[in-house]
C-alpha positions in Angstrom: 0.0 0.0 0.0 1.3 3.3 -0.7 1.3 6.5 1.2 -2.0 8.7 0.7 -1.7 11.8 -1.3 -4.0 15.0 -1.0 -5.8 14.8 -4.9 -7.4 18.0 -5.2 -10.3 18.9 -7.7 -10.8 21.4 -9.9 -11.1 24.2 -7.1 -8.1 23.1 -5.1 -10.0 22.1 -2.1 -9.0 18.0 -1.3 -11.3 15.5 -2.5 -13.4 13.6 0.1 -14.9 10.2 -0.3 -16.7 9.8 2.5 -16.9 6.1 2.6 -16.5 4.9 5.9 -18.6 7.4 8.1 -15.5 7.7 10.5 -15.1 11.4 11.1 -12.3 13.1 12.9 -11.5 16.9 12.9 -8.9 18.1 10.1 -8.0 21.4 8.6 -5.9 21.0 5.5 -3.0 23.6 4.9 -5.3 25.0 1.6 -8.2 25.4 4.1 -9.5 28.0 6.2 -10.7 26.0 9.1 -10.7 22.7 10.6 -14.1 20.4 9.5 -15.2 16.7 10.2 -12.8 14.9 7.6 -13.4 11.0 6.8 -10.9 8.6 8.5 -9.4 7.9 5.2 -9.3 11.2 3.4 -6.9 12.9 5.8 -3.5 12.6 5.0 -1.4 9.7 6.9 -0.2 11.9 9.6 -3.2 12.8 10.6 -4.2 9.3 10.7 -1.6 8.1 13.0 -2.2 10.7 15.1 -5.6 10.1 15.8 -5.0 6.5 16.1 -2.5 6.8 18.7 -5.0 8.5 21.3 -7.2 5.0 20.4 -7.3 2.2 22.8 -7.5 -1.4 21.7 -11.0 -1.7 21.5 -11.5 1.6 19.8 -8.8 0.1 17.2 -10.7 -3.3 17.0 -14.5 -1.6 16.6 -12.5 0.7 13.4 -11.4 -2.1 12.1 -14.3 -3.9 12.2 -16.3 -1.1 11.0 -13.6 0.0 7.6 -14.0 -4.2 7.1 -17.3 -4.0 6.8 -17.1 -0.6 4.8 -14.7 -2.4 2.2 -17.2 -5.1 2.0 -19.8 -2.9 1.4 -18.0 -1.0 -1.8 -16.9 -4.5 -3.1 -20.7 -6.1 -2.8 -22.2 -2.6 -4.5 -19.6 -2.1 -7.0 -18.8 -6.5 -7.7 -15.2 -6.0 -6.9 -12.8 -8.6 -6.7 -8.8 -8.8 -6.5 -7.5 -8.9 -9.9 -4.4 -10.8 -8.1 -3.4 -14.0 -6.3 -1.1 -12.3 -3.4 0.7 -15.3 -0.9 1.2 -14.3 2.4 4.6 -15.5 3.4 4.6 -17.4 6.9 4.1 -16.0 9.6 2.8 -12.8 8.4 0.0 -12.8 11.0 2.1 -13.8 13.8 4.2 -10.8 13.1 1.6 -8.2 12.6 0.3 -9.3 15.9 3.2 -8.9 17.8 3.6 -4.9 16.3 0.3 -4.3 17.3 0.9 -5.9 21.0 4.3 -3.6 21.0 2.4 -0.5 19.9 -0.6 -1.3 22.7 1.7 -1.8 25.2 3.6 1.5 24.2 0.3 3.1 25.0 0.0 1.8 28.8 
């Protein structure tokens, strides 16, 4: 996955989606004031930040809740991964022990 970039439209202001429902507050550096910004239009930073003051549960319920989101799209839109990525072994295994590092960070 790559890093998110701010795509403007035709009036400079940065596109919103609006997909998942998930709004936190954002002003973007174009923008007069800070307004309720979709989790996944603001701009990585941002993200993290937010995501930091989250505690696990929080994190679990988003997570759930952009799952279901994607599912959502996918279902409306009959979308289907055009590839046939492997996981290599213990992918899982080390993805949860990041998270556990970054929760424990936190307490």
């Amino acid at each position: 996955m790559t890093d998110s970039v701010e795509k403007t439209n035709d009036s400079g202001r940065v596109n919103r989606r609006n997909l998942s429902g998930v709004y936190i507050f954002h002003q973007f550096d174009n923008e007069e004031s800070r307004e309720p910004i979709c989790f996944e239009d603001c701009p990585d930073e941002k993200q993290s930040e937010w995501l930091n003051t989250l505690d696990p549960d929080a994190v679990k319920h988003l997570a759930k809740h952009l799952a279901k989101t994607v599912r959502a799209i996918g279902d409306e839109f009959n979308l289907v991964a055009a590839c046939n990525h492997v996981l290599s072994p213990g992918y899982w295994e080390n993805l949860t022990q990041k998270m556990q590092k970054i929760f424990k960070q936190k307490t």
